[in-house]
C-alpha positions as CSV (number, residue, x, y, z in Angstrom):
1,X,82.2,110.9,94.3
2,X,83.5,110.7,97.9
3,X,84.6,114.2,97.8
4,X,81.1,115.5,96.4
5,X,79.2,113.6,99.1
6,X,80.9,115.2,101.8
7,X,80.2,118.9,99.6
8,X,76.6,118.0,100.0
9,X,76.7,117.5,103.3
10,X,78.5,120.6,104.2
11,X,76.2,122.7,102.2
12,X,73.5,120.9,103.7
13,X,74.8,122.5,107.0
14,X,75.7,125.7,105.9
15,X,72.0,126.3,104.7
16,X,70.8,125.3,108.1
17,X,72.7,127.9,109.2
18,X,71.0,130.6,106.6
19,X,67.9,129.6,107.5
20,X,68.4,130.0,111.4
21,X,69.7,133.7,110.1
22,X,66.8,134.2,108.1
23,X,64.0,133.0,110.7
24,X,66.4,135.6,113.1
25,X,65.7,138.4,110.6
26,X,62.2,137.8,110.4
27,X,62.0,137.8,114.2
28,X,64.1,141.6,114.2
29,X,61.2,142.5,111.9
30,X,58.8,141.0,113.9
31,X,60.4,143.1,116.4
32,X,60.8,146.8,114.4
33,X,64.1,146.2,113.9
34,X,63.5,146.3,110.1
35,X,61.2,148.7,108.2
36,X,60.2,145.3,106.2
37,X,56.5,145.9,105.0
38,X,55.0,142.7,107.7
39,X,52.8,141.5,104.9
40,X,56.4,140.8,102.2
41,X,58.2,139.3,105.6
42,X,55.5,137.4,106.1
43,X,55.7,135.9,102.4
44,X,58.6,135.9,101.7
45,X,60.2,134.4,105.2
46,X,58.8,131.1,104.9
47,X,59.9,130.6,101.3
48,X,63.3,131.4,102.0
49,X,63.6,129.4,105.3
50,X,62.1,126.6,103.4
51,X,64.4,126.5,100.2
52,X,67.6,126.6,102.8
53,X,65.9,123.4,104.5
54,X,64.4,121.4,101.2
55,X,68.3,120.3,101.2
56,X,68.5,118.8,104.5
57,X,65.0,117.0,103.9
58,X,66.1,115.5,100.8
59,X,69.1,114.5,101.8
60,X,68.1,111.1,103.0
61,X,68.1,110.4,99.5
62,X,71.0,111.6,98.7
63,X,72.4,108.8,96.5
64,X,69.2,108.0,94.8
65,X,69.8,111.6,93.5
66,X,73.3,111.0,92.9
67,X,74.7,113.8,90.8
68,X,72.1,116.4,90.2
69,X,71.6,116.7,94.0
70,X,74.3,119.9,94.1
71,X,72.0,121.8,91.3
72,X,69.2,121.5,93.7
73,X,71.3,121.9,96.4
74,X,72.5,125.3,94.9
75,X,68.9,126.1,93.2
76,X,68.0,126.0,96.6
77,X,70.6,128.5,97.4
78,X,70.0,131.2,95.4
79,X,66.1,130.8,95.6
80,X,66.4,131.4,99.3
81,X,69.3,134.3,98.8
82,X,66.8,136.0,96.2
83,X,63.6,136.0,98.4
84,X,65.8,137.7,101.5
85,X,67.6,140.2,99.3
86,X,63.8,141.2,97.8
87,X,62.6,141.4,101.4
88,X,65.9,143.4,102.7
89,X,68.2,144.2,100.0
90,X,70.8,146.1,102.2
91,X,71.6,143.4,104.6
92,X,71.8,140.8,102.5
93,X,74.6,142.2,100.0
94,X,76.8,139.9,101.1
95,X,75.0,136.6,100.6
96,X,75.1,136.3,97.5
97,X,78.6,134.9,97.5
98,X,76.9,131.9,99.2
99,X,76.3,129.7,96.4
100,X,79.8,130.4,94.7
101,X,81.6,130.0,97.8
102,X,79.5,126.7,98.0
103,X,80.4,125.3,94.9
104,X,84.2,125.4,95.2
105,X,83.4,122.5,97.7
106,X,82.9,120.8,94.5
107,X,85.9,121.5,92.7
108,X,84.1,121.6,89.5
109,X,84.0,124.9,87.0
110,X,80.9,123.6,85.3
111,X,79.1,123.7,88.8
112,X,80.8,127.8,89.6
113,X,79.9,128.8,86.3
114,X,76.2,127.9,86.8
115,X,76.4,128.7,90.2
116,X,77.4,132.0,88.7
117,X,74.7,132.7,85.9
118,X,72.1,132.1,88.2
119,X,73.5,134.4,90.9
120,X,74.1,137.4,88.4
121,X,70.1,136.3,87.1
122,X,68.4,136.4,90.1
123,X,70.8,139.6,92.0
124,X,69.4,141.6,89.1
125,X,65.8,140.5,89.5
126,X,66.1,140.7,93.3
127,X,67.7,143.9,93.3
128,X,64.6,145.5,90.4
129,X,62.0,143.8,92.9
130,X,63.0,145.5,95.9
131,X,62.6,148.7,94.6
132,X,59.0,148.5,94.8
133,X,58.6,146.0,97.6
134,X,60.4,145.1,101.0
135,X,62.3,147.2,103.0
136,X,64.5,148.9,99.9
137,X,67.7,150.0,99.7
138,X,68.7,153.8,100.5
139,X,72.1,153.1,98.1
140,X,69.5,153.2,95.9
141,X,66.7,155.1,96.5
142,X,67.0,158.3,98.2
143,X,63.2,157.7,100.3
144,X,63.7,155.3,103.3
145,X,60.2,154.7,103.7
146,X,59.3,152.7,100.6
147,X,55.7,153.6,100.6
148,X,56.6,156.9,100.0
149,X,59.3,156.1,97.7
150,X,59.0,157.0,94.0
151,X,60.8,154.7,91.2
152,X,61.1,157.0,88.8
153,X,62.8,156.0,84.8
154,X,66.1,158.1,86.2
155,X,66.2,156.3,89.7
156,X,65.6,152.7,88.1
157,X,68.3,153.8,85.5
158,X,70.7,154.8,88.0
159,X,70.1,152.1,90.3
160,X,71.1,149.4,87.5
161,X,73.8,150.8,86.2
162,X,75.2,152.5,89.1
163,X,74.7,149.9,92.2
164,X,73.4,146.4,90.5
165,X,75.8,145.9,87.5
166,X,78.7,147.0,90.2
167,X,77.6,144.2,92.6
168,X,76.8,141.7,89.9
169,X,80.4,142.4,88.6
170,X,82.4,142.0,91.8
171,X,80.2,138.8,92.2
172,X,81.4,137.9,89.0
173,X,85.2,138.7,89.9
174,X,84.4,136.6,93.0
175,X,83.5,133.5,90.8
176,X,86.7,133.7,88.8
177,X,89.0,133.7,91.9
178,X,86.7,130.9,93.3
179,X,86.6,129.0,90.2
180,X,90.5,129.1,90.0
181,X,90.9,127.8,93.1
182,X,88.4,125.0,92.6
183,X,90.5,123.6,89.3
184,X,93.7,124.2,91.5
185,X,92.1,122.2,94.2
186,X,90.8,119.6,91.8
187,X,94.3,119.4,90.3
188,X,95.8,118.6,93.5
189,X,93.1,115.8,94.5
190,X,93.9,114.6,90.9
191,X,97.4,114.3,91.3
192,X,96.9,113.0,95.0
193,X,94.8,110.2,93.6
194,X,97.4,109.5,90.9
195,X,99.8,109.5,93.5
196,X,97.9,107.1,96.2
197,X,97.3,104.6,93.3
198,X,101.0,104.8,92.6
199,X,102.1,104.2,96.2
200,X,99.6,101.6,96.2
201,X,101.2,99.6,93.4
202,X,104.4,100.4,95.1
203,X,103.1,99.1,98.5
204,X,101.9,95.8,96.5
205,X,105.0,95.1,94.5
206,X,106.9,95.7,97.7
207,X,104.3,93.2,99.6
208,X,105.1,90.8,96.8
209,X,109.0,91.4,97.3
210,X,108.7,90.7,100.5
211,X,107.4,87.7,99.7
212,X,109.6,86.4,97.3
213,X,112.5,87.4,99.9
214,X,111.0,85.5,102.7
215,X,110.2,82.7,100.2
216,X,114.4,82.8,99.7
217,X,115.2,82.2,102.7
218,X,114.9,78.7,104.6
219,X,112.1,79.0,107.1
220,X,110.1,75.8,107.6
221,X,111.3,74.1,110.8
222,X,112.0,71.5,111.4
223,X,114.3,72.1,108.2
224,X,115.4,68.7,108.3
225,X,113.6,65.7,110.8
226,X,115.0,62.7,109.5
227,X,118.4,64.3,111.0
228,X,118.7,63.6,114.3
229,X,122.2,64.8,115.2
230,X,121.4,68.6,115.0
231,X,118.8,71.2,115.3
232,X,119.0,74.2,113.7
233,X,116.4,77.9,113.5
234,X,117.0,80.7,112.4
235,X,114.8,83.7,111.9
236,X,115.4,87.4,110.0
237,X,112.9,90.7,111.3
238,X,113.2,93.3,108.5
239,X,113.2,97.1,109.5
240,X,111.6,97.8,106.2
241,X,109.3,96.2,103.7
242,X,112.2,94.2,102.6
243,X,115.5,93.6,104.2
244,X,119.7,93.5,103.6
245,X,120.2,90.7,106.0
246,X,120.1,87.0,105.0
247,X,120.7,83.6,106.5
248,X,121.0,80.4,104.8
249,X,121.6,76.9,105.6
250,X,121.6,73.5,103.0
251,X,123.3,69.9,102.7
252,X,126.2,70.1,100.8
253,X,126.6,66.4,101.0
254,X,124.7,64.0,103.6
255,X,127.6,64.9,105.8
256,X,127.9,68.4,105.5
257,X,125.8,71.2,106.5
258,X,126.7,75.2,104.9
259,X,125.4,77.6,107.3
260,X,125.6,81.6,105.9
261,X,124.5,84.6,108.1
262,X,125.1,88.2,106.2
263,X,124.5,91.7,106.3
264,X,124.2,94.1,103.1
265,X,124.8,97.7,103.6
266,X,122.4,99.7,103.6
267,X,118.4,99.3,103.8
268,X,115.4,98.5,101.8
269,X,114.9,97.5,98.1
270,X,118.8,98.0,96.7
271,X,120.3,96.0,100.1
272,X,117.7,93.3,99.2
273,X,118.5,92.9,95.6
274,X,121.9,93.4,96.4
275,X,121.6,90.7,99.2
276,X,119.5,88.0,96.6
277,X,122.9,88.6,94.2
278,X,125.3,87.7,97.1
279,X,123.2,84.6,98.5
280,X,123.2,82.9,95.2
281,X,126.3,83.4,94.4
282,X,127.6,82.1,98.3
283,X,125.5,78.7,98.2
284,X,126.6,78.3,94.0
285,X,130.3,78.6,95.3
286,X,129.7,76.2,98.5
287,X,127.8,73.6,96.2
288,X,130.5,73.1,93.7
289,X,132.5,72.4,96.0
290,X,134.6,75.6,97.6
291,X,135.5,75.7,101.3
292,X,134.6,78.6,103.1
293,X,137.6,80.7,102.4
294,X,137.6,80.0,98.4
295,X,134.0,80.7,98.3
296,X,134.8,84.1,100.1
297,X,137.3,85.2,98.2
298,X,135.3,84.0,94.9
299,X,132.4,85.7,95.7
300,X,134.1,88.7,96.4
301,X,135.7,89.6,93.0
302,X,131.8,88.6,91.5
303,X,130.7,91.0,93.9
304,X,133.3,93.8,92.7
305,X,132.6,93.8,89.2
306,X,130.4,96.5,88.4
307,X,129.2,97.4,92.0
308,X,129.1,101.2,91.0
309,X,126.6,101.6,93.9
310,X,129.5,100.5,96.5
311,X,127.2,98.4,98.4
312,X,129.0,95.7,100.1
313,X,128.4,92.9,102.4
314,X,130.1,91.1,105.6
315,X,129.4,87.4,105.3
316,X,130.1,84.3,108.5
317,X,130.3,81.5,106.6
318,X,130.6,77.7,108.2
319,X,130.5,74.5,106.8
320,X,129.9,71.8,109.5
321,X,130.3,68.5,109.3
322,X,127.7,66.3,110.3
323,X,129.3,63.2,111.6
324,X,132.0,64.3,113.6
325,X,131.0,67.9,114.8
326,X,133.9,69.8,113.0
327,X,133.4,73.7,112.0
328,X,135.2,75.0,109.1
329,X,134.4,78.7,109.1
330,X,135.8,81.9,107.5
331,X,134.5,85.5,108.4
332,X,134.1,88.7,106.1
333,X,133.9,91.2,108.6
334,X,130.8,90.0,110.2
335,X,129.9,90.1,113.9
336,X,131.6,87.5,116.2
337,X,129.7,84.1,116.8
338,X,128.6,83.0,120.2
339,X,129.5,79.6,121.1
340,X,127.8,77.6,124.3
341,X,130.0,74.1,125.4
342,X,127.5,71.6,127.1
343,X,127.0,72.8,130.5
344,X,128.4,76.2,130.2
345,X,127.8,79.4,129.5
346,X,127.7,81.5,125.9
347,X,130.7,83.6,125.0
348,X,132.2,84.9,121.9
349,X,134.4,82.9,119.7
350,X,137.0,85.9,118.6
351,X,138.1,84.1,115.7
352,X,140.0,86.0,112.9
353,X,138.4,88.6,110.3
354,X,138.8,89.4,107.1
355,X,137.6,92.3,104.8
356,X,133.7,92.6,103.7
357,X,132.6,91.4,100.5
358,X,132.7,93.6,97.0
359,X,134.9,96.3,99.3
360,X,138.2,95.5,97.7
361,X,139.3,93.1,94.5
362,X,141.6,89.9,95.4
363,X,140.9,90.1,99.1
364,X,142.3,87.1,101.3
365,X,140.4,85.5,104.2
366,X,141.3,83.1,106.7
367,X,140.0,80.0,107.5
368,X,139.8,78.5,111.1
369,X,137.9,75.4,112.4
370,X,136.0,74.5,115.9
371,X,135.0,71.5,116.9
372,X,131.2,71.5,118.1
373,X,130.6,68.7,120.8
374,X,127.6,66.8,122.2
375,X,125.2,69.4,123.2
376,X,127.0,72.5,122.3
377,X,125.0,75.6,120.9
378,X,126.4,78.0,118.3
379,X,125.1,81.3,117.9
380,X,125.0,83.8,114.7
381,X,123.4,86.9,114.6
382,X,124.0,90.6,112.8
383,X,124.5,93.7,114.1
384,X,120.9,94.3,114.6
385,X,120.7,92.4,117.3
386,X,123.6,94.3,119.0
387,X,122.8,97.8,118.0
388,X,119.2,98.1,118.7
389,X,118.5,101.0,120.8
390,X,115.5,102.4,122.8
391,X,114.0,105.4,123.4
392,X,117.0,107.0,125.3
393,X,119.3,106.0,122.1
394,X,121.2,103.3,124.2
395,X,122.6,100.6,122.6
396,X,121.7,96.4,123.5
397,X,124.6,95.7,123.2
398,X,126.8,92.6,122.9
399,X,126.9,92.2,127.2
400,X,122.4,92.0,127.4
401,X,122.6,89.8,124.2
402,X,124.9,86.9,125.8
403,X,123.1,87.8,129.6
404,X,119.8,87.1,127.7
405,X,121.3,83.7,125.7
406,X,122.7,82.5,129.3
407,X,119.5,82.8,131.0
408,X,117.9,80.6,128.3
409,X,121.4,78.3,127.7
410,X,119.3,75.3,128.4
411,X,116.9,75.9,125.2
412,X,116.5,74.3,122.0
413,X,117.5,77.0,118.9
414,X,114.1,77.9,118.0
415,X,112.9,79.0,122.0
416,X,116.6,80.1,122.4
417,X,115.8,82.7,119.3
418,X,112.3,83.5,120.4
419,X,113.8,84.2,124.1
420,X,116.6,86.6,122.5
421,X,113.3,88.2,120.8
422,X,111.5,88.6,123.7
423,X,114.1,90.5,125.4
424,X,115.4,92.5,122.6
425,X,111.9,93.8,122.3
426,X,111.3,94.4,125.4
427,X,114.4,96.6,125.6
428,X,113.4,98.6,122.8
429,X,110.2,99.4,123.5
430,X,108.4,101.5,121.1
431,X,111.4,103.1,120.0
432,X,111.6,102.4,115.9
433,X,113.3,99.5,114.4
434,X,116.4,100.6,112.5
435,X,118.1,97.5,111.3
436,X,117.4,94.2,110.1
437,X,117.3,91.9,113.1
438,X,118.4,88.3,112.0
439,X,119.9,84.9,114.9
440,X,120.7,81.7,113.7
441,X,121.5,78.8,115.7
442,X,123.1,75.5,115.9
443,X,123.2,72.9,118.8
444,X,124.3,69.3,118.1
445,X,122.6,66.2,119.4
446,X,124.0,62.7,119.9
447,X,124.9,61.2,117.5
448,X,122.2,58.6,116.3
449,X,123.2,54.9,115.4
450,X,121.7,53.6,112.3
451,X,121.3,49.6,111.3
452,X,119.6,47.7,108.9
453,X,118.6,44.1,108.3
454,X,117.3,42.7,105.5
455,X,114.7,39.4,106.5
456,X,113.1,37.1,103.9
457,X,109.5,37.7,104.9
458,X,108.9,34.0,106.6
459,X,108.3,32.9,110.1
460,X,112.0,31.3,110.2
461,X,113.1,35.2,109.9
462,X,111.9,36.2,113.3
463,X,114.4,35.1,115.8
464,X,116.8,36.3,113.3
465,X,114.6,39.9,113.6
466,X,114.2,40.1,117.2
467,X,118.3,39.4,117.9
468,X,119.4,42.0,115.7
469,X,117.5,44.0,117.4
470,X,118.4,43.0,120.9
471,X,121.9,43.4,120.0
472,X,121.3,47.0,118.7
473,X,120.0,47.9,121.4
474,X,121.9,46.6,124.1
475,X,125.2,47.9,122.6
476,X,123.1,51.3,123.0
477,X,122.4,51.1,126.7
478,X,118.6,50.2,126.0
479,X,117.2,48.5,129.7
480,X,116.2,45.5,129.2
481,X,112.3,46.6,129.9
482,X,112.5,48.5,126.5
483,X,114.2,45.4,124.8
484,X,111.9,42.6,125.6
485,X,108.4,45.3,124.5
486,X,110.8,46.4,121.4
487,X,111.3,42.6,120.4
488,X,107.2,41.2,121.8
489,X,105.9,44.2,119.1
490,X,108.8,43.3,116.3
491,X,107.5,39.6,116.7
492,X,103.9,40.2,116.2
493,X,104.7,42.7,113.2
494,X,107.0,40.5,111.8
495,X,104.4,37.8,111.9
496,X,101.8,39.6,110.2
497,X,104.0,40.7,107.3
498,X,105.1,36.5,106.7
499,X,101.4,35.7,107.2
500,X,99.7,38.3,105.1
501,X,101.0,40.8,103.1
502,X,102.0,38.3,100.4
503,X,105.7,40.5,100.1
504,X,108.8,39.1,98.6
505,X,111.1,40.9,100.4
506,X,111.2,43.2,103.9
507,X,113.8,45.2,106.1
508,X,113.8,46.0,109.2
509,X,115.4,49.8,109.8
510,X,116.8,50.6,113.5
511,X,117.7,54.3,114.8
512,X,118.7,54.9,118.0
513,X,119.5,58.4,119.5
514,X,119.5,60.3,122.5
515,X,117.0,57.6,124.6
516,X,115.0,56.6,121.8
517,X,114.5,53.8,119.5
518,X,112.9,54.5,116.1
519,X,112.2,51.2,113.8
520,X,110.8,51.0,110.5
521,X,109.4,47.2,109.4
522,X,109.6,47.7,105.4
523,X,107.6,45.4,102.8
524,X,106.3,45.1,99.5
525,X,103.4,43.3,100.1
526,X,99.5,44.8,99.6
527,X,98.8,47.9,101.2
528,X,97.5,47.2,104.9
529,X,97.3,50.1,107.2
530,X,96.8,48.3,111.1
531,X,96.8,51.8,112.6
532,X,93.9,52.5,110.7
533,X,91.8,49.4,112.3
534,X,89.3,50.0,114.9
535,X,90.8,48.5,118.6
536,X,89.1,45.1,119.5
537,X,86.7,45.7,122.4
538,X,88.8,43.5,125.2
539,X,85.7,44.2,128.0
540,X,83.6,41.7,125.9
541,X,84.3,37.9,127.0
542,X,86.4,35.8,125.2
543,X,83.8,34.1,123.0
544,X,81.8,37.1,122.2
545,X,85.5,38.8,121.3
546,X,86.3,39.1,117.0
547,X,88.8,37.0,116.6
548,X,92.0,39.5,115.5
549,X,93.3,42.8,116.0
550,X,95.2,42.1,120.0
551,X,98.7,42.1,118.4
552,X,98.7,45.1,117.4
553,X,96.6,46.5,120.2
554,X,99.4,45.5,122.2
555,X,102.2,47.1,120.0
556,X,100.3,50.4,120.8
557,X,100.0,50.3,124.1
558,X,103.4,48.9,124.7
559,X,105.3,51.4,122.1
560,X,105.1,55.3,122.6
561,X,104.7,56.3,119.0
562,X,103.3,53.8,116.4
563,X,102.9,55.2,112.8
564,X,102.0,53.8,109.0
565,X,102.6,54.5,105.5
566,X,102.7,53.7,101.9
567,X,104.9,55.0,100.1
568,X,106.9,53.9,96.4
569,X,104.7,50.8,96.7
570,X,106.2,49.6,100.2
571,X,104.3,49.4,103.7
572,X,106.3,51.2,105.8
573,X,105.1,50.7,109.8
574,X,107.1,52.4,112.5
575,X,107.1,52.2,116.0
576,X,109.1,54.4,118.6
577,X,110.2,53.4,121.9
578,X,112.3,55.8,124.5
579,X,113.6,55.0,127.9
């Protein structure tokens, strides 16, 4: 339908064109450039130059016409073509392969064929009628002036079977060539069609791949804000639809934190399924219980069997534990890590490599362990990162990587990443991406301090509240402005639970990390949210004020962060102090 919209329009212009020649020939003639009798020019003209336009003026309603508009469109045609060949037969020999021409635009043999009939029809009749009117045709009679001309049985006789049935032949053989090339044509747009609607589906199954591979990977940060002692990003840029790299990171234990960065051979759909094998098959091994070098060489054999397209993978693979900082790591041929000590600079950790994954059966790999301290960053990436290049094929290289990880050394992981980004892109330019680009990082915090108290909800439990806090955060180096707001808000909390929430039992929950204080006042008493209470209006005086609501106004004001929830049938109301 598109296609035949956009014939109509082209015919449309194509008989603006014939009728501009025919209002030219009628101006020749005009002129005595023709022998045209005045009187048939003067007839005839403004029929023809009408048909070619009727097109044009109907074309406004081209849709409302929808499909029979290219049979008026060529009627139009060949009524024009047969008043101008009446007129002046000699010139206008030619024209009659308008309308077949024409309808190849439409790549449709029914529309030729017609086209054809018609032609052939109305040639004849054309070519009869100007033997006794317009200007004639010496091919086929020998008088040039037609008044004087003669149309004898023998001249008509001879002038059908010698010069019309010729001409309506060769338009005939002309039809045939054109109506070949319209089914060729329409074959192709067929298949072309077929072909878009099966890269489509291809382009949507690959959309939903992608999908499902970014869905694989972790990739909602914070990945884990109850833990204070680390922060971790990470982030993977395919070069195609779907990608060979991967990164992974999950508890093992509450102590222990895998981290996996890989690269599969190769690029697009195969490295990905290849790479959704090798990841499930890494985290299975870590999770039972393998250290990094069993889970290597464990993997690998799984990896070998039956890998007759020889992909293969290289693999850095770290388990870190939580509590005291300590890296366990093993690597399959995969790129060195960058390591950052607090305070200094990034460099590469050269540590010992072993063999790729599914490249040989029975491969060994080494094992070696780093300790990560109090503000230290660790830094994974693949060789995208490394061997990007730019216009002028040069490489990024491992020297701008750590230059651009130094100038941001002070950043958390996730603007450390975005920073690396930034400058790996503006490097490249708008040269092509050729490989994955995937960074993971690691930096550890200090480590948090965690206490808990159990109080009877009652007034008598208060003192007890307020020194358990006192102590917890003294021993943490709290000031004592921060102890004495920490213990005025735990008192008037405290008291609300004993007085109200009718609870049987409460805990008080104390964090402490890096200059902050985070404490949860737990009950089982009816839900009560005081954040949710409008503040008491303290501009009113005293005896106009409703009586309630200061305590906690004060917590707020004195606390940075105050918080509530319900959740497994407990209030849980949590204030945050830093210093």
């Amino acid at each position: 339908m598109e296609n035949e919209r956009e014939a109509n329009r082209y015919s449309c212009r194509c008989l603006r064109v014939m009728a501009l020649i025919a209002a030219l020939a009628w101006l020749l003639n005009l002129l005595d450039v023709f022998i045209v009798p005045p009187a048939v020019m003067n007839v005839g003209m403004p029929v023809c130059i009408f048909s070619f336009l009727l097109p044009t003026l109907l074309s406004s309603g081209m849709s409302r016409l929808g499909g029979w508009f290219k049979y008026i469109l060529m009627g139009c045609c060949i009524l024009g073509i047969t008043v101008l060949s009446v007129a002046i037969p000699k010139h206008t020999v030619l024209a009659w392969v308008a309308p077949v021409l024409l309808s190849c635009h439409y790549y449709s043999r029914k529309l030729t064929a017609t086209a054809l009939a018609a032609s052939v029809v109305c040639l004849l009749s054309a070519g009869i009628a100007s033997l006794y009117v317009g200007e004639g045709d010496p091919n086929l009679i020998e008088v040039f002036n037609a008044e004087d001309a003669v149309i004898t049985p023998e001249i008509f006789r001879e002038a059908v079977l010698f010069f019309l049935l010729p001409r309506s032949a060769i338009l005939v053989g002309m039809a045939f060539v054109c109506m070949t090339v319209a089914k060729r044509t329409r074959s192709l747009l067929e298949k072309q069609a077929a072909d878009s609607a099966a890269r489509q589906r291809i382009e949507t199954e690959l959309n939903v791949a992608t999908q499902i591979q970014a869905d694989m990977l972790p990739r909602i940060f914070p990945a884990f804000p109850e833990r204070r002692e680390f922060d971790i990003y990470a982030s993977m840029t395919p070069a195609k639809e779907v990608g060979g790299d991967f990164y992974d990171f999950f508890l093992v234990d509450e102590d222990h934190l895998a981290m996996v960065i890989a690269d599969v051979s190769g690029k697009g759909v195969p490295a990905a399924l290849f790479m959704v094998i090798a990841k499930t098959l890494l985290k299975n091994a870590v999770q039972m219980g393998s250290s990094p070098r069993q889970a290597l060489e464990k993997v690998n054999n799984q990896l070998c069997e039956n890998n007759e397209a020889e992909m293969f993978v290289t693999v850095w693979l770290g388990v870190y534990e939580i509590s005291t900082g300590h890296l366990t790591a093993a690597n399959a041929g995969h790129e060195y890590p960058a390591i950052r000590r607090a305070g200094g600079r990034f460099e590469l950790f050269k540590e010992p490599h072993g063999f790729v994954l599914a490249g040989m059966e029975n491969a060994r790999y080494r094992e070696y362990e780093l300790e990560i301290g109090v503000g230290d960053t660790l830094f994974l990436y693949t060789d995208g990162v490394t061997e990007a290049t730019d216009g002028a094929n040069a490489l990024y290289g491992t020297d701008r990587m750590l230059a651009a990880l130094n100038r941001n050394c002070e950043l958390d992981p996730e603007r450390l990443l975005h920073e690396v980004k930034t400058d790996l892109d503006g490097f490249v330019g708008a040269a092509p991406q050729f490989d994955d680009i995937t960074m993971l990082s690691l930096q550890r915090k200090s480590a948090s301090v965690r206490r808990s108290l159990q109080a009877a909800p009652e007034l008598e439990s208060i003192p007890k509240v307020c020194q358990f806090l006192e102590q917890t955060l003294e021993e943490q180096g709290a000031p004592m402005k921060a102890i004495a707001q920490v213990n005025i808000a735990a008192d008037e909390i405290f008291s609300n639970i004993a007085r109200y929430s009718g609870a049987a039992a409460a805990q008080v929950d104390c964090e402490i990390m890096a200059g902050r204080a985070v404490i949860r006042f737990v009950d089982d008493g009816q839900p009560y949210d005081p954040t949710g209470q409008p503040e008491p209006d303290i501009t009113l005086p005293v005896e106009e004020r409703e009586i309630g609501g200061l305590g906690i106004l004060m917590v707020r004001r004195t606390m940075d962060e105050v918080s509530y929830e319900y959740e497994a049938g407990r209030n849980v109301l949590t204030i945050e102090k830093r210093w």
